[in-house]
N, C-alpha and C positions, 0 to 999 in steps of 0.2 A: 647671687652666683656662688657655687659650689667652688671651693679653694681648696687643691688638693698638695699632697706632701711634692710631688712632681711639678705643679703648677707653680707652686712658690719657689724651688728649685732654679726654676727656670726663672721668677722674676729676679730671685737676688742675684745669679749667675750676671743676667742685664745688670741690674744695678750697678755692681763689681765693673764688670767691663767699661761700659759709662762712667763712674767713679776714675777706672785707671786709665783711659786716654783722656780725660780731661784734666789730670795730673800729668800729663805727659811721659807716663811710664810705660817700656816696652813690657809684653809679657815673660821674656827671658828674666827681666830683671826684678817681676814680682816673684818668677821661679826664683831667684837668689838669695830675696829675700826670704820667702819659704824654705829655701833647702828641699826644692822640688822639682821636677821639671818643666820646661814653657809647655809641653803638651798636657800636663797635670792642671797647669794655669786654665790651657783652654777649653778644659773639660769642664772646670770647676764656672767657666765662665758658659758658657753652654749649656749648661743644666744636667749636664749627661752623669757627674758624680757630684756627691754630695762634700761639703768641705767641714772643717773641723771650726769649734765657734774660735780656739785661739787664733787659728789660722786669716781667719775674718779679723778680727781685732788688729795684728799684724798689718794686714793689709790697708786697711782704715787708717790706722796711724802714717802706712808710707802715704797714701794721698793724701793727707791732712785732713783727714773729713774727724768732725768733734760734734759735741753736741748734741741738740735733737733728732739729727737725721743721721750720726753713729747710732744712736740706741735705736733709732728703725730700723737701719738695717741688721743690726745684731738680736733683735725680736726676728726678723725673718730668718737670720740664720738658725733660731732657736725653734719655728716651727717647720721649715725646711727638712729637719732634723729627726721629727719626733713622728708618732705611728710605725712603729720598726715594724710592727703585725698586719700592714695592710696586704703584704699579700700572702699571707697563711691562711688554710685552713683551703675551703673550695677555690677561694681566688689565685692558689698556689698552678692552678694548670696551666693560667694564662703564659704566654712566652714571655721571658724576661726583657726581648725588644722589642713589643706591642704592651708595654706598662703604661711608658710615657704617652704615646698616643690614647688611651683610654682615663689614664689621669688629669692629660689634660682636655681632653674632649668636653666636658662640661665647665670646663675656664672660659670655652672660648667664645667670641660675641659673635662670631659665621665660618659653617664648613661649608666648602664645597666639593666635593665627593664623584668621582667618574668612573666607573663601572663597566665593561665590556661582557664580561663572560659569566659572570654569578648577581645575584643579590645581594647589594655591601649589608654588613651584620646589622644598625638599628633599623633595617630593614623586614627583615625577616620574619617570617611568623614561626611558628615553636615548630611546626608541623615540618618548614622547609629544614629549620637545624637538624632537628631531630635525624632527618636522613641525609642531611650533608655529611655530619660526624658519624655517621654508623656506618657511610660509606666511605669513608677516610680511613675508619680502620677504629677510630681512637675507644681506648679504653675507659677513659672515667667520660662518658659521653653525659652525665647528671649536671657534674660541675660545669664541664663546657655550655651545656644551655646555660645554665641558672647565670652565669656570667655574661651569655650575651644579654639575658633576659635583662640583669642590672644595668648594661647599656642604655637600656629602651628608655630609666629615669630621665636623661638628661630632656627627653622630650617632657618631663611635667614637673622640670623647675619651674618657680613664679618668675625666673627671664629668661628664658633657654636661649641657645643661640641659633639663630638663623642656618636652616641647614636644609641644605640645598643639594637634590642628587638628580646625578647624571646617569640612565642607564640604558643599555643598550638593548633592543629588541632582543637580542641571541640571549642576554640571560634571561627574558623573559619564556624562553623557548627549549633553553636547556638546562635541564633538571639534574639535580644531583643523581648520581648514577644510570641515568639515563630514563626513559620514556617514563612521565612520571603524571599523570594529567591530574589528576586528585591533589598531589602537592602543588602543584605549579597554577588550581582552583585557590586552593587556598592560602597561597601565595600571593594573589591579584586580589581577593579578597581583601583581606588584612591590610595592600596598603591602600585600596579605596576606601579604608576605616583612618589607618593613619593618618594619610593627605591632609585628611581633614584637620588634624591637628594646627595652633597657630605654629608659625614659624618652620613648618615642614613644605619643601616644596620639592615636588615628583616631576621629572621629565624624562621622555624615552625618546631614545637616539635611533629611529627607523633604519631597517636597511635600506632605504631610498633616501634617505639623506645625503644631502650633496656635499660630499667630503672625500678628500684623496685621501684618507686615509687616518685612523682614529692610536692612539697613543693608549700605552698601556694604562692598569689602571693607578689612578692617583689620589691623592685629597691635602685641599688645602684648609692652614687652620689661620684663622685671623684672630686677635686677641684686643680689648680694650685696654689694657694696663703698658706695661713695657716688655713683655714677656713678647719675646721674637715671634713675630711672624714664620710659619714653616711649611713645605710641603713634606710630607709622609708616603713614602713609594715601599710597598709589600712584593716581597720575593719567595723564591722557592724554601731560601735559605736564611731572609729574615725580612728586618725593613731599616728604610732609609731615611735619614730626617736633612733635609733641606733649609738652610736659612738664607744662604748669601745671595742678597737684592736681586742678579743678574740669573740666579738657577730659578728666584721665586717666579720672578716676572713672563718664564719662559712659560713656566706652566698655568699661570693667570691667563697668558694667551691663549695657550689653548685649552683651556677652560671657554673661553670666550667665543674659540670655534665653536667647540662643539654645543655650547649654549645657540648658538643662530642656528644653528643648522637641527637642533632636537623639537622638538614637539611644544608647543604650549599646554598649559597645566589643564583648562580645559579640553584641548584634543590630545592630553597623556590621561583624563578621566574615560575618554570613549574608547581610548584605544584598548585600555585595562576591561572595561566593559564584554566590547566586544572579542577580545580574546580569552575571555572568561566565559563567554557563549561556547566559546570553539572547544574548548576543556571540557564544559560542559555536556556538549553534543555526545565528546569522545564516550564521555561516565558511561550515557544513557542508552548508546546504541549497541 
């Protein structure tokens, strides 16, 4: 499994957290001891920032943690810390609140991914990027592929995770910039090459699917270690990270809708088929 400086972030942030309520300390009063704030605390425990190695040590000693399993987690604070340059150079374009999702995407042991109106990125073939970003506007449109392109590894780790997408007939139907048939060929293309992959599994959410009504788009990331389970929601103006048991559960459910009501994998192959005929047809006539 691929460990990233974010991934680890997130496990010692757990650890920390687990460590301070089973010491029975509030987070105000780790803030006290830090000479920091409790909202400082709960970042540091969240993964969202990074902590300082004394500040770790400090903290270790208020819970009384010694020993073997001080120096593990003080190794994780030490690699939590280190790769200052991962995102320099082409990977500088990515958004600074789509990191953690991308760093920890290859930690995790199952996504599951729901889609309405576009094709989610390890999706994608070079062909659909290519004219997504060029109709977005964006300027360094090189880096932005080569970055989705790096995505696509996590499918040929020797254990990837189980990843599981939900998508909706309409984005199968609407093209970046509009009427697009040649992209949206080889776009259906690509993932009846995909699919095939272990641990990749394609389902399309028909318009005749029996549903009052479909939720925007989401994804959930499950993890084997201690590293919080999260949902990941994408906005106009950035994204959202979800952990709390009672927000996760809502959107497992409906994940679980909209899994009974989509296609199975063999009739999401024919349907990709035959709407690759229809693309098709368009090319020729």
């Amino acid at each position: 499994m691929t460990t990233t400086v974010t991934s680890r972030r997130k496990q010692l942030g757990n650890e920390l957290r687990h460590a301070r309520t089973s010491s029975g300390l509030t987070q105000q009063q780790v803030a006290d001891i830090l000479g920091c704030t409790q909202g400082k605390v709960n970042k540091i425990e969240s993964g969202s920032v990074g902590v300082k190695l004394g500040d770790v040590r400090a903290m270790l000693d208020a819970f009384g943690i010694v020993g073997d399993e001080a120096d593990t987690l003080l190794g994780l604070a030490r690699a939590a810390a280190g790769q200052r340059g991962h995102w320099s150079g082409y990977r500088s374009v990515v958004p600074h609140w789509f990191r953690t999702f991308t760093d920890l995407e290859p930690a995790a042991s199952e996504i599951m991914t729901w889609h309405g109106e576009r094709i989610p990125g390890p999706l994608q073939s070079e062909h659909y990027m290519l004219k997504q970003f060029t109709e977005f506007g964006a300027t360094d449109v090189t880096s932005l592929v080569r970055n989705r392109l790096d995505r696509k590894a996590v499918f040929d780790q020797q254990q990837p995770p189980y990843y599981r997408f939900i998508i909706s007939e309409a984005a199968l139907r609407r093209a970046p910039g509009g009427h697009a048939p040649a992209v949206m060929l080889d776009q259906l293309e690509h993932m009846l090459e995909l699919e095939r992959r272990q641990r990749v599994y394609v389902h399309v959410l028909p318009f005749d699917a029996k549903l009052a009504a479909v939720p925007n788009d989401f994804t959930i990331m499950r993890f084997p270690d201690r590293t919080r389970d999260f949902v990941y929601i994408e906005h106009s103006a950035g994204g959202l990270y979800l952990d709390d048991v009672k927000d996760f559960q809502i959107f497992v459910d409906a994940w679980d809708r909209l899994r009974g009501a989509a296609l199975e994998r063999q009739e999401t192959r024919q349907f990709f088929k035959q709407l690759a005929e229809e693309y098709r047809h368009v090319l020729n006539s």
